[in-house]
PyMOL Python script that loads the backbone (N, CA, C, O; Angstrom):
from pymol import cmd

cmd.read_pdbstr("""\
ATOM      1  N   UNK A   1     -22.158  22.535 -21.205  1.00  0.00           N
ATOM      2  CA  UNK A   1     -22.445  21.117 -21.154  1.00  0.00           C
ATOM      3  C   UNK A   1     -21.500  20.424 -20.157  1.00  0.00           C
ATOM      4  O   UNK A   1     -22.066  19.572 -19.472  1.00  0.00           O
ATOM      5  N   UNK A   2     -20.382  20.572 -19.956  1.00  0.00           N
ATOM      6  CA  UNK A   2     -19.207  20.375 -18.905  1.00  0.00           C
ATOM      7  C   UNK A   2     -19.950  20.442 -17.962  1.00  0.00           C
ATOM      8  O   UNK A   2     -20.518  19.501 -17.407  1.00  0.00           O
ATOM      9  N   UNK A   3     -20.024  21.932 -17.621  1.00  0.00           N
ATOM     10  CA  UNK A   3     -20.468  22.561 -16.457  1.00  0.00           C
ATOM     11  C   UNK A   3     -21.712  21.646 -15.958  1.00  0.00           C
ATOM     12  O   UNK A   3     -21.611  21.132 -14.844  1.00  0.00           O
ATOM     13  N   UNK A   4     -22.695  21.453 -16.606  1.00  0.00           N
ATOM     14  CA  UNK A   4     -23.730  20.765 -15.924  1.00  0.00           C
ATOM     15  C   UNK A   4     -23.680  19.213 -15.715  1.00  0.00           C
ATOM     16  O   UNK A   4     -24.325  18.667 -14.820  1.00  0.00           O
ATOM     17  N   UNK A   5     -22.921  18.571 -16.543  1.00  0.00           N
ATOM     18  CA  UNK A   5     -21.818  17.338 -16.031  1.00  0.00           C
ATOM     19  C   UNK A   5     -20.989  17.076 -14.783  1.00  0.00           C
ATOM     20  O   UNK A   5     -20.939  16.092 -14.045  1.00  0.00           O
ATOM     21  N   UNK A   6     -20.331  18.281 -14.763  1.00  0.00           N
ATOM     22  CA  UNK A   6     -19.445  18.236 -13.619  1.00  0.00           C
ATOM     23  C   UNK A   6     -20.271  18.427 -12.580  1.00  0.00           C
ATOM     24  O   UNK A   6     -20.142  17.643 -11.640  1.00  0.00           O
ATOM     25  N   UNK A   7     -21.545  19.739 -12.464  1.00  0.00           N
ATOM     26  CA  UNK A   7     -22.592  19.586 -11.480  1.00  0.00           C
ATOM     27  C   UNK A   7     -22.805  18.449 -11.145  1.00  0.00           C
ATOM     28  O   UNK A   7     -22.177  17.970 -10.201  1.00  0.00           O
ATOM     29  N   UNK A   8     -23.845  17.647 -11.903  1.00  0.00           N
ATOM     30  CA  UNK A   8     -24.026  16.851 -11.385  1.00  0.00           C
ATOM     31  C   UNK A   8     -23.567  15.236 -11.357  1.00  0.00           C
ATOM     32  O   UNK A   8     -24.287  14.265 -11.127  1.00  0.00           O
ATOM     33  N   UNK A   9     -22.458  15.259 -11.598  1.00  0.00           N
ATOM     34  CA  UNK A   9     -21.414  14.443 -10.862  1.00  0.00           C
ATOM     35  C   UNK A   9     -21.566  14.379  -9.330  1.00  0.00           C
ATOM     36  O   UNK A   9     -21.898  13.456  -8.584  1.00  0.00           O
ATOM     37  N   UNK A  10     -21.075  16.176  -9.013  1.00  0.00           N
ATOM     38  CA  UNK A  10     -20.762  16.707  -7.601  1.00  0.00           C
ATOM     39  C   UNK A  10     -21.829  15.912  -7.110  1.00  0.00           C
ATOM     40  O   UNK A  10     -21.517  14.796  -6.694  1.00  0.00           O
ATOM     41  N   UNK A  11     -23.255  16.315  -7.060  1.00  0.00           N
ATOM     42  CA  UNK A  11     -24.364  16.427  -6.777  1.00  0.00           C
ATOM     43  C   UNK A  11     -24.448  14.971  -6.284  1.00  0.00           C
ATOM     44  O   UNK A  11     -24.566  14.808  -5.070  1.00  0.00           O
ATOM     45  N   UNK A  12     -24.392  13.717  -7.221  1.00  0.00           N
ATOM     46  CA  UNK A  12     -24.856  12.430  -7.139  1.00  0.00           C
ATOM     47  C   UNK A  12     -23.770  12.279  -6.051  1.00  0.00           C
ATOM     48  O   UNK A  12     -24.094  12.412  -4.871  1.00  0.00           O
ATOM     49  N   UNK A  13     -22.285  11.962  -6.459  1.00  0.00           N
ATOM     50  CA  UNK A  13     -21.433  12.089  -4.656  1.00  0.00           C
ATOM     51  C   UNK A  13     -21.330  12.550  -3.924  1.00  0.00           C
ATOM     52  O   UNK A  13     -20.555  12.230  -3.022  1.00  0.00           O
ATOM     53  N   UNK A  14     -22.059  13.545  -3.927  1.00  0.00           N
ATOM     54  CA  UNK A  14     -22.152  14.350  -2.607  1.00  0.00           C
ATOM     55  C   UNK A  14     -23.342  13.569  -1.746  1.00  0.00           C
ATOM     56  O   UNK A  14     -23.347  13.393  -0.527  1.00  0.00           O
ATOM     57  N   UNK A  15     -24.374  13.141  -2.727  1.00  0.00           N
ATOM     58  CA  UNK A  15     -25.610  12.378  -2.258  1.00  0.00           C
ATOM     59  C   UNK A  15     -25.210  11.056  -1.624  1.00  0.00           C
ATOM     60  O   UNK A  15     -25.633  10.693  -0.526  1.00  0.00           O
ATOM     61  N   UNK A  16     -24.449  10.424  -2.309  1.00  0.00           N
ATOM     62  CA  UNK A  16     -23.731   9.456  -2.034  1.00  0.00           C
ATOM     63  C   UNK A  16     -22.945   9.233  -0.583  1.00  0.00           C
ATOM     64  O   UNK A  16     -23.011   8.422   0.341  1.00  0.00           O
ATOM     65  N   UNK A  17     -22.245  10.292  -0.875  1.00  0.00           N
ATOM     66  CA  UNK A  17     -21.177  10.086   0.346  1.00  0.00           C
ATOM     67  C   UNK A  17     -22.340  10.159   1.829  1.00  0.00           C
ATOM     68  O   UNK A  17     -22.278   9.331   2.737  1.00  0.00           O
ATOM     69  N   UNK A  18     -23.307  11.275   1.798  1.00  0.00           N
ATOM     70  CA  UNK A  18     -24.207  11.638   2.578  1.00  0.00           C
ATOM     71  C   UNK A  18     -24.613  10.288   2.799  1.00  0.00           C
ATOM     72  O   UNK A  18     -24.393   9.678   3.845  1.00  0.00           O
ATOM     73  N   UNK A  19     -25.287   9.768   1.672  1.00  0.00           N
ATOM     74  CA  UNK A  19     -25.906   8.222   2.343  1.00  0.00           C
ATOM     75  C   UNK A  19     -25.450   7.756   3.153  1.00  0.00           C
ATOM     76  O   UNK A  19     -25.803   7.864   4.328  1.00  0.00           O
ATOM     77  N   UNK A  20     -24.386   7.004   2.656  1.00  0.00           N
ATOM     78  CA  UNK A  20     -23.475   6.376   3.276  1.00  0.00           C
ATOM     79  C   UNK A  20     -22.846   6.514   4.510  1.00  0.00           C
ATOM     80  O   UNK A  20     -22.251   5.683   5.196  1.00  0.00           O
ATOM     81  N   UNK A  21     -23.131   8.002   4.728  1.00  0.00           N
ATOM     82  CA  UNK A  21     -22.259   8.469   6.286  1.00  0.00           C
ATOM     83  C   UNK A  21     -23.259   8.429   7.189  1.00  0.00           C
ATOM     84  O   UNK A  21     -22.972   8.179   8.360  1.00  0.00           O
ATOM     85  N   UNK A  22     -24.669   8.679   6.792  1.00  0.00           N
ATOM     86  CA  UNK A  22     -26.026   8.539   7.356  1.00  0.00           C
ATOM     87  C   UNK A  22     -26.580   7.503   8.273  1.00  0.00           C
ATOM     88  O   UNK A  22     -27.119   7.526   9.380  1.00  0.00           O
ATOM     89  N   UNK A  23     -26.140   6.273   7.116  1.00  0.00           N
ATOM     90  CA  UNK A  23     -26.401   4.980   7.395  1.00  0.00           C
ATOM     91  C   UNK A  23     -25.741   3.836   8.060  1.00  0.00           C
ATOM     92  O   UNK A  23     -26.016   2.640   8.147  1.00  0.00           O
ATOM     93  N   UNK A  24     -24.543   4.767   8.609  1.00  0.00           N
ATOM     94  CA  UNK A  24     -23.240   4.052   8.861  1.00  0.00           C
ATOM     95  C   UNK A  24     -23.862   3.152  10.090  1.00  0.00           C
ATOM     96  O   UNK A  24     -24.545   3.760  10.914  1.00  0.00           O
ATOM     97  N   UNK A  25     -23.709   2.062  10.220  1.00  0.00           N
ATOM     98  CA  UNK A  25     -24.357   1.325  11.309  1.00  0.00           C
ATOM     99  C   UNK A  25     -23.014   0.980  12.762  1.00  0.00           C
ATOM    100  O   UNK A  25     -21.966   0.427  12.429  1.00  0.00           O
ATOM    101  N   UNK A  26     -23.127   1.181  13.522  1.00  0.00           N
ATOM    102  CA  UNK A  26     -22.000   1.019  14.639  1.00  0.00           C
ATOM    103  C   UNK A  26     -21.630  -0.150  14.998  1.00  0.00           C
ATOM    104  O   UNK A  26     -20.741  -0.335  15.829  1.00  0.00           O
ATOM    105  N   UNK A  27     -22.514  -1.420  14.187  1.00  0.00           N
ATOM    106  CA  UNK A  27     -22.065  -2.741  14.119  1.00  0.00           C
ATOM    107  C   UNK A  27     -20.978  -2.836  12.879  1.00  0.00           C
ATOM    108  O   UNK A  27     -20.606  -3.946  12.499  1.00  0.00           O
ATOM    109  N   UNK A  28     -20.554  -1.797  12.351  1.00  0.00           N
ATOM    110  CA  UNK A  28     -19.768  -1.835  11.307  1.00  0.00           C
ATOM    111  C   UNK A  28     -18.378  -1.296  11.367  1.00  0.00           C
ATOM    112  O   UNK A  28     -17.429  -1.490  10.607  1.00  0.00           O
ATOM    113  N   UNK A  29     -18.486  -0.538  12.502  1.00  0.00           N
ATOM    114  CA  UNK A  29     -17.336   0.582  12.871  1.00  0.00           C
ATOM    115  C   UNK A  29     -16.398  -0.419  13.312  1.00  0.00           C
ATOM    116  O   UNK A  29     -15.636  -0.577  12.359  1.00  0.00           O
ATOM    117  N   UNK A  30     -16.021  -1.245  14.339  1.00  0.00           N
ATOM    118  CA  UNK A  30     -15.332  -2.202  14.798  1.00  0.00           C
ATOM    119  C   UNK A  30     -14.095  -2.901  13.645  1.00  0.00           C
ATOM    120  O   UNK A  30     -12.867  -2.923  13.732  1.00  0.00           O
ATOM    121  N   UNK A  31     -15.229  -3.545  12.349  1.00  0.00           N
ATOM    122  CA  UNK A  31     -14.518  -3.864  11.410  1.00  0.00           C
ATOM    123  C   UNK A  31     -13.874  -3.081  10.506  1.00  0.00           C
ATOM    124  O   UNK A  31     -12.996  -3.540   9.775  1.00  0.00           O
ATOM    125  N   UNK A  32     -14.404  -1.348  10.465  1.00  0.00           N
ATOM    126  CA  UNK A  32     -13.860  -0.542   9.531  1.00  0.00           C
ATOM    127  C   UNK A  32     -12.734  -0.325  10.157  1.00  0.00           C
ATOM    128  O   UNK A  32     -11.848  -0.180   9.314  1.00  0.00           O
ATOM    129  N   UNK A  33     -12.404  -0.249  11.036  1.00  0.00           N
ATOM    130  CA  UNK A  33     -11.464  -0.134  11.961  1.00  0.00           C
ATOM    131  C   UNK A  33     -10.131  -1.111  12.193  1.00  0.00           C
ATOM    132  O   UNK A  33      -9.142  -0.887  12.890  1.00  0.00           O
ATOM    133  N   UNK A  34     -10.384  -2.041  11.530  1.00  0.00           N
ATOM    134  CA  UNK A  34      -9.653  -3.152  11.059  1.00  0.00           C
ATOM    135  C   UNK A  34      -8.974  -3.134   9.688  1.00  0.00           C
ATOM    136  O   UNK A  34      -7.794  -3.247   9.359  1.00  0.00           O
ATOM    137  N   UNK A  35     -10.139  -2.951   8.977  1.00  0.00           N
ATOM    138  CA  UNK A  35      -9.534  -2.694   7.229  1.00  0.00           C
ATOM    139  C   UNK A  35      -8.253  -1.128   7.485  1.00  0.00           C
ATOM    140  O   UNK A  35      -7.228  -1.081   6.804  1.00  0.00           O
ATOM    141  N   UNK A  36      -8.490  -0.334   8.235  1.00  0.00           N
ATOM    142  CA  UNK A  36      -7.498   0.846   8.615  1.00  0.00           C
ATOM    143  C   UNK A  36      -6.461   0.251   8.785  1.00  0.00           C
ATOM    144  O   UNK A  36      -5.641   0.141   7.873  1.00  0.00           O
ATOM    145  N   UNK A  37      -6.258  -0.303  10.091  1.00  0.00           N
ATOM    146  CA  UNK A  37      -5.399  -1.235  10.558  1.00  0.00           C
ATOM    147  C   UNK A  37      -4.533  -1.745   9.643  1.00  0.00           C
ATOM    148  O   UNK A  37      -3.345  -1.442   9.533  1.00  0.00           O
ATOM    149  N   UNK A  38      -5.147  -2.526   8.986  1.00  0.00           N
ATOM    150  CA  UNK A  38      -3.806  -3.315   7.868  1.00  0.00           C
ATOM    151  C   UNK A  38      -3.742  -2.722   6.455  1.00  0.00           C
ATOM    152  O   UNK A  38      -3.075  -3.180   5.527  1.00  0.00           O
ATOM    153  N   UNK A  39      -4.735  -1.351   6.414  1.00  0.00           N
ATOM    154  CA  UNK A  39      -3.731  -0.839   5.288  1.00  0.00           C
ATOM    155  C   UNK A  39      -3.031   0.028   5.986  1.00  0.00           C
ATOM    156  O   UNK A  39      -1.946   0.201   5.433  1.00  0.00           O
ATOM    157  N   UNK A  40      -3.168   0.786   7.148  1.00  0.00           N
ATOM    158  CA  UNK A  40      -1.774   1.177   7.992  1.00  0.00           C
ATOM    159  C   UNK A  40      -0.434   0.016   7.774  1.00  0.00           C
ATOM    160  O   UNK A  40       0.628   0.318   7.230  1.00  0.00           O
ATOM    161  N   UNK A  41      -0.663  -0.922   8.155  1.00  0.00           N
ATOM    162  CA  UNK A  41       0.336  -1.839   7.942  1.00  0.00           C
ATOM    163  C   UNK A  41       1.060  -2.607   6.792  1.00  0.00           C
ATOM    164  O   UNK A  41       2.038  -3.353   6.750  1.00  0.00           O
ATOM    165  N   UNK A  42       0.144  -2.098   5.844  1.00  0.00           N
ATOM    166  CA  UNK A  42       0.257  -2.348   4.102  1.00  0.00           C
ATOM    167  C   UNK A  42      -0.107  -4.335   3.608  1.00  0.00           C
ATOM    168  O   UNK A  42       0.253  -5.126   2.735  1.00  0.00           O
ATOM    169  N   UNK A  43      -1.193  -4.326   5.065  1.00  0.00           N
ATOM    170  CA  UNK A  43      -1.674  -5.697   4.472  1.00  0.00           C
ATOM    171  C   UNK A  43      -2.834  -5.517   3.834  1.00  0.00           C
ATOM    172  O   UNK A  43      -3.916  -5.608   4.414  1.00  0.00           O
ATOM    173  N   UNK A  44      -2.719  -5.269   2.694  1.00  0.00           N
ATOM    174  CA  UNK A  44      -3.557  -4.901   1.329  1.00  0.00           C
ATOM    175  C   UNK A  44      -4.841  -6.610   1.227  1.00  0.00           C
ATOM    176  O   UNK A  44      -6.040  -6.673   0.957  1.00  0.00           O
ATOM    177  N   UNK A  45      -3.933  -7.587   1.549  1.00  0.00           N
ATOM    178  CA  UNK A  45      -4.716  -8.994   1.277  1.00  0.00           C
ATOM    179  C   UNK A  45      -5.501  -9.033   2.505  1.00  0.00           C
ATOM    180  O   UNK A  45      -6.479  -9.737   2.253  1.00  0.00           O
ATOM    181  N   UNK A  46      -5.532  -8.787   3.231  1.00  0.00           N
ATOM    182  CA  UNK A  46      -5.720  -8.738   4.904  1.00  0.00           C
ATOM    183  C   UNK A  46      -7.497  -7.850   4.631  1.00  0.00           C
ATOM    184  O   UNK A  46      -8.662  -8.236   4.729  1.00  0.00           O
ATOM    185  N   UNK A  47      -6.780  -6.446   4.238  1.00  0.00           N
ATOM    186  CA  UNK A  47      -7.665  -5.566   4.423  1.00  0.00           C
ATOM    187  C   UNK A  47      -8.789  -5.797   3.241  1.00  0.00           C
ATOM    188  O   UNK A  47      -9.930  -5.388   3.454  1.00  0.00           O
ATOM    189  N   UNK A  48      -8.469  -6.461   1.976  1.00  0.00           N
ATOM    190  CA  UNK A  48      -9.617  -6.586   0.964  1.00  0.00           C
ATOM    191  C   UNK A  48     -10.156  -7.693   1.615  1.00  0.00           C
ATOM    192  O   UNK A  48     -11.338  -7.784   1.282  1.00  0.00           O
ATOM    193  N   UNK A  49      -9.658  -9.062   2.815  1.00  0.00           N
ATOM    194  CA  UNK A  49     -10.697  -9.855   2.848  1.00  0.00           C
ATOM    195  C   UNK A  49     -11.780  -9.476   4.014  1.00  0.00           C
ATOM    196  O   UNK A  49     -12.905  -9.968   4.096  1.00  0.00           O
ATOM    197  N   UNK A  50     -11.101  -8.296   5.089  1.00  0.00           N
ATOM    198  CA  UNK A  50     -11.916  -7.733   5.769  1.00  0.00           C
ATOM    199  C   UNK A  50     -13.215  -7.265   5.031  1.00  0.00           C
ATOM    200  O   UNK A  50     -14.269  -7.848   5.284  1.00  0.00           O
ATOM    201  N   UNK A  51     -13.181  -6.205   4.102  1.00  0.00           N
ATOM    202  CA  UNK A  51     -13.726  -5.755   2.963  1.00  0.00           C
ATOM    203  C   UNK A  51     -15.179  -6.841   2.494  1.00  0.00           C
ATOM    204  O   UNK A  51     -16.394  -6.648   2.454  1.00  0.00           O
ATOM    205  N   UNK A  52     -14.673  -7.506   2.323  1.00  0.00           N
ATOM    206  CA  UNK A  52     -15.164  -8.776   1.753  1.00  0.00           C
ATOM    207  C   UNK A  52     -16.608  -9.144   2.978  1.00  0.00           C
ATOM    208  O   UNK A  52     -17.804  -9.383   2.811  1.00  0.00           O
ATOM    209  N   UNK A  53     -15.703  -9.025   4.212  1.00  0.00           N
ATOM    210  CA  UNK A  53     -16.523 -10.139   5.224  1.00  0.00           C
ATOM    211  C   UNK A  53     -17.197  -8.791   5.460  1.00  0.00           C
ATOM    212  O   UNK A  53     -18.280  -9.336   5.675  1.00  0.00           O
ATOM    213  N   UNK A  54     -17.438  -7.693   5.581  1.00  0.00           N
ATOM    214  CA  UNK A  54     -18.268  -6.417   5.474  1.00  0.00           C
ATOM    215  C   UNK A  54     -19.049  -6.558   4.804  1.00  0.00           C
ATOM    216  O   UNK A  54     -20.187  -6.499   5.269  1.00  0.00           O
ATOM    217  N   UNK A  55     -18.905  -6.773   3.620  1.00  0.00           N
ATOM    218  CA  UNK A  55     -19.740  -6.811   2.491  1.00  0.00           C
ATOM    219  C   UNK A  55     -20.727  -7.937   2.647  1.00  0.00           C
ATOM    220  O   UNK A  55     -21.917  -7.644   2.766  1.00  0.00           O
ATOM    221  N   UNK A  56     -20.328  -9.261   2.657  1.00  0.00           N
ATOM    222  CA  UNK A  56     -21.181 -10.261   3.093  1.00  0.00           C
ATOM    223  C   UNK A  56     -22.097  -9.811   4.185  1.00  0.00           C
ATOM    224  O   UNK A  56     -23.324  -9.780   4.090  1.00  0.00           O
ATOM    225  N   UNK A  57     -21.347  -9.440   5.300  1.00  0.00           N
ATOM    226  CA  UNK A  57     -22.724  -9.415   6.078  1.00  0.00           C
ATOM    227  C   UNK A  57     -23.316  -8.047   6.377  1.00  0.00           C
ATOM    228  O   UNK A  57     -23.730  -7.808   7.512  1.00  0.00           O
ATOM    229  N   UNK A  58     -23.380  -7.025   5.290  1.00  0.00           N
ATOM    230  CA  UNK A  58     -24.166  -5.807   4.596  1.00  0.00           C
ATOM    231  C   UNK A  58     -25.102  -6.537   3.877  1.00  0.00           C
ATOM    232  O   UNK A  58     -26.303  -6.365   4.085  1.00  0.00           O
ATOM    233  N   UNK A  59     -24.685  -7.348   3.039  1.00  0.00           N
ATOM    234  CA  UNK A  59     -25.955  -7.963   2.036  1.00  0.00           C
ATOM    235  C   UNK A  59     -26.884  -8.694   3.218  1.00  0.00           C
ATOM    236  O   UNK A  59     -28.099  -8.626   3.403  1.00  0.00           O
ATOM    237  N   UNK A  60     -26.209  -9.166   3.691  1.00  0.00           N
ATOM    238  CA  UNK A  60     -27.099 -10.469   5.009  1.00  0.00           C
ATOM    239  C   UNK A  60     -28.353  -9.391   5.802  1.00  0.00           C
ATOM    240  O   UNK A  60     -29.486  -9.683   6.183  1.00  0.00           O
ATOM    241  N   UNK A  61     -27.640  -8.126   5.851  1.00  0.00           N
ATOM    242  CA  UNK A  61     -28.434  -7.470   6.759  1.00  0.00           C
ATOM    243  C   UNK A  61     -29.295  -6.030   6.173  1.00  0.00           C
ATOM    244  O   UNK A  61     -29.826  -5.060   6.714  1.00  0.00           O
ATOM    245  N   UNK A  62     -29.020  -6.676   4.255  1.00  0.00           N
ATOM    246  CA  UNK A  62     -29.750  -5.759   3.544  1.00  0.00           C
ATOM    247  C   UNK A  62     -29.491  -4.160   4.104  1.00  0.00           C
ATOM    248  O   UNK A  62     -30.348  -3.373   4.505  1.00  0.00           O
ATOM    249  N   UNK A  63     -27.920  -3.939   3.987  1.00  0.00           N
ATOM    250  CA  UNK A  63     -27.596  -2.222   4.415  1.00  0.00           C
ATOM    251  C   UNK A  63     -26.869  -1.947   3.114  1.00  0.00           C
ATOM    252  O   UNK A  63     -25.666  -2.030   2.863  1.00  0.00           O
ATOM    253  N   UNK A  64     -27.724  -1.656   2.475  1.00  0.00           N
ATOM    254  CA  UNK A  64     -26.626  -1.073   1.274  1.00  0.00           C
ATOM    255  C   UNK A  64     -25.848   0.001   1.232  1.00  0.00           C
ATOM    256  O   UNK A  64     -25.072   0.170   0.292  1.00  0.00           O
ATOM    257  N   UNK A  65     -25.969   0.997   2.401  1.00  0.00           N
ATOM    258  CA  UNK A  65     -24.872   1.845   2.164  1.00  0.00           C
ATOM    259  C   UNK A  65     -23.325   1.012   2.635  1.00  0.00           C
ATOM    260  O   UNK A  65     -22.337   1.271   1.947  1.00  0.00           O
ATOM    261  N   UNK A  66     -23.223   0.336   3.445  1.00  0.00           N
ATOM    262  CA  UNK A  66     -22.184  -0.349   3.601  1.00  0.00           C
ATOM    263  C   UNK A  66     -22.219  -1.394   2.090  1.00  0.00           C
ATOM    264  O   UNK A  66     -21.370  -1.236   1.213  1.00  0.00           O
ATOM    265  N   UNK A  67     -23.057  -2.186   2.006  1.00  0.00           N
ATOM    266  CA  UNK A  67     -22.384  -2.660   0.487  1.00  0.00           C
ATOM    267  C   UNK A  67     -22.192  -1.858  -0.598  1.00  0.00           C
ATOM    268  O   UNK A  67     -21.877  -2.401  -1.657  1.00  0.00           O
ATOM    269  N   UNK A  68     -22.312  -0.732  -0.550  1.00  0.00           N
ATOM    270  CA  UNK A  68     -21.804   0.318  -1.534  1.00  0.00           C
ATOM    271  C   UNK A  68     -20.471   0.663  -1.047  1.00  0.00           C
ATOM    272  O   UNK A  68     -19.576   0.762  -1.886  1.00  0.00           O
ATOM    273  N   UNK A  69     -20.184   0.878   0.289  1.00  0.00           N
ATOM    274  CA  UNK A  69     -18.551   1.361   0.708  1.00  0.00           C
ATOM    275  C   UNK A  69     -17.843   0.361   0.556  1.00  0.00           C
ATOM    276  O   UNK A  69     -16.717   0.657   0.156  1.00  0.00           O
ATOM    277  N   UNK A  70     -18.093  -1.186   0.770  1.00  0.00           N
ATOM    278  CA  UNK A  70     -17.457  -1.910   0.831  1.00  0.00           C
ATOM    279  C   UNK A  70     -17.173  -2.163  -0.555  1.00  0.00           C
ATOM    280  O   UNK A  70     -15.974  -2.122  -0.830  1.00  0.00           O
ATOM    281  N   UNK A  71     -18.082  -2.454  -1.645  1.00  0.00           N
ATOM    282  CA  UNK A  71     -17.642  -2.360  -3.144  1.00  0.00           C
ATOM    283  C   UNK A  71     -16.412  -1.694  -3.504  1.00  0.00           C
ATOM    284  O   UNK A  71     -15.364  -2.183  -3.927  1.00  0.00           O
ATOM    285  N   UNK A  72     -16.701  -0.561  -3.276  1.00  0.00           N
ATOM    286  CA  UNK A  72     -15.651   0.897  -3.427  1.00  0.00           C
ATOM    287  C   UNK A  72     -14.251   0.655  -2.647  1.00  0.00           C
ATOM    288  O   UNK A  72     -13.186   1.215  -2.906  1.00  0.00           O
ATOM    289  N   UNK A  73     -14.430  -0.059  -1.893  1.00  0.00           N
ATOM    290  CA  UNK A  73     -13.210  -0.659  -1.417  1.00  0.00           C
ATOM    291  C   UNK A  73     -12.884  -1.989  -1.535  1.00  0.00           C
ATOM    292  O   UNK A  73     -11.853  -2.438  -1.033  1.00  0.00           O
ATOM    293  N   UNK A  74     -13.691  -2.681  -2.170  1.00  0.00           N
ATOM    294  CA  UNK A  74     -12.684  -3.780  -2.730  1.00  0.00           C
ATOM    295  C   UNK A  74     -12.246  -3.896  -4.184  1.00  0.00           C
ATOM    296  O   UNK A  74     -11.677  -4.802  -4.793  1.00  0.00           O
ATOM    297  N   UNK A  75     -12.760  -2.502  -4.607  1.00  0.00           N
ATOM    298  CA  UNK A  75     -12.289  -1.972  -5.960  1.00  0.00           C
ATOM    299  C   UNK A  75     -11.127  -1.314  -5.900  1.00  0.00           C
ATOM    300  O   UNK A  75     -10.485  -1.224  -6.947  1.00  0.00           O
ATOM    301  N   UNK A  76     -10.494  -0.594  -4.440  1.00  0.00           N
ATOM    302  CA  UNK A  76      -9.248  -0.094  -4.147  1.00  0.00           C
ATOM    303  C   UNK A  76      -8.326  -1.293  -4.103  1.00  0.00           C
ATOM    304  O   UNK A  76      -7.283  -1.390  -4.751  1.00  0.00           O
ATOM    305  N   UNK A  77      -8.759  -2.089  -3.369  1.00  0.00           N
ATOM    306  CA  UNK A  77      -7.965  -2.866  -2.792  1.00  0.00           C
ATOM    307  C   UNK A  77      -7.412  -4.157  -3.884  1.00  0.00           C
ATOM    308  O   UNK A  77      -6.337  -4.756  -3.876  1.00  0.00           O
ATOM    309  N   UNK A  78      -8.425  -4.285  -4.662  1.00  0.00           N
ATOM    310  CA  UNK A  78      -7.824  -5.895  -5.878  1.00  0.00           C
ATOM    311  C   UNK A  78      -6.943  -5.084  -6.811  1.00  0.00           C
ATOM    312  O   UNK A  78      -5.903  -5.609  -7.208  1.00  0.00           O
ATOM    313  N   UNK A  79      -7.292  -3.728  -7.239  1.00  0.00           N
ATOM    314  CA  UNK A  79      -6.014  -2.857  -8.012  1.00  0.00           C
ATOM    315  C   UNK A  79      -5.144  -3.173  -7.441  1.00  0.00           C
ATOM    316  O   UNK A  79      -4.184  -3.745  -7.956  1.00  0.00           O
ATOM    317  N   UNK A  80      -5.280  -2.762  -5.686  1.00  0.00           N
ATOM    318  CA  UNK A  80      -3.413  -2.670  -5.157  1.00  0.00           C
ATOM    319  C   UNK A  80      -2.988  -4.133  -5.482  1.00  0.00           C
ATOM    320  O   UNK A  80      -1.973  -4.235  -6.171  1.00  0.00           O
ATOM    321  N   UNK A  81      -3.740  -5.525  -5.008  1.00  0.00           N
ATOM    322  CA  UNK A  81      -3.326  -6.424  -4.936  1.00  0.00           C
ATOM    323  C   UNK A  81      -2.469  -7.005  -6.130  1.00  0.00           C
ATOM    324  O   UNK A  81      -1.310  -7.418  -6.155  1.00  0.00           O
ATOM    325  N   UNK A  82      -3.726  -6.860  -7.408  1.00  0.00           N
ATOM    326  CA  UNK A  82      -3.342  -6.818  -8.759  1.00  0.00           C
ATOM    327  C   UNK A  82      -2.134  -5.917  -9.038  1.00  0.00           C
ATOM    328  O   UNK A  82      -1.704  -5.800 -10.185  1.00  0.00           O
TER     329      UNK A  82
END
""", "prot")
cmd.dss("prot")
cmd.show_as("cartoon", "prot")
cmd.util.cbc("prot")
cmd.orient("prot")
């Protein structure tokens, strides 16, 4: 019962991550590239509002694999802040 749990765990993020890397749009790369940036620099507030302005205009442009990465990272990022 584990075993087929832990399968398909794997399975759904593996699907996941695939999406997401699939769909990556190159109008997006610029800003991901930014959120790097200031958590290189440990601006944690910086990089969740980047996060943020990703996310907004993922929904605007109906790409949900970016509003799925961006979620996932502003779920990293309000922990650190918090």
């Amino acid at each position: 019962m584990f075993l087929k749990k832990l399968v398909l765990l794997l399975l759904v993020t593996n699907a996941l991550a695939f999406t997401v890397v699939a769909q990556t749009n190159n109008d997006y790369s610029l800003q991901w590239k930014k959120v790097e940036a200031f958590e290189k620099k440990g601006l944690t507030k910086s990089a969740l509002q980047e996060v943020m302005n990703i996310y907004n205009l993922a929904v605007k442009d109906n790409n949900d694999a970016q509003q799925i990465k961006s979620s996932i990272y502003q779920i990293k990022y309000r922990q650190m802040v918090e």
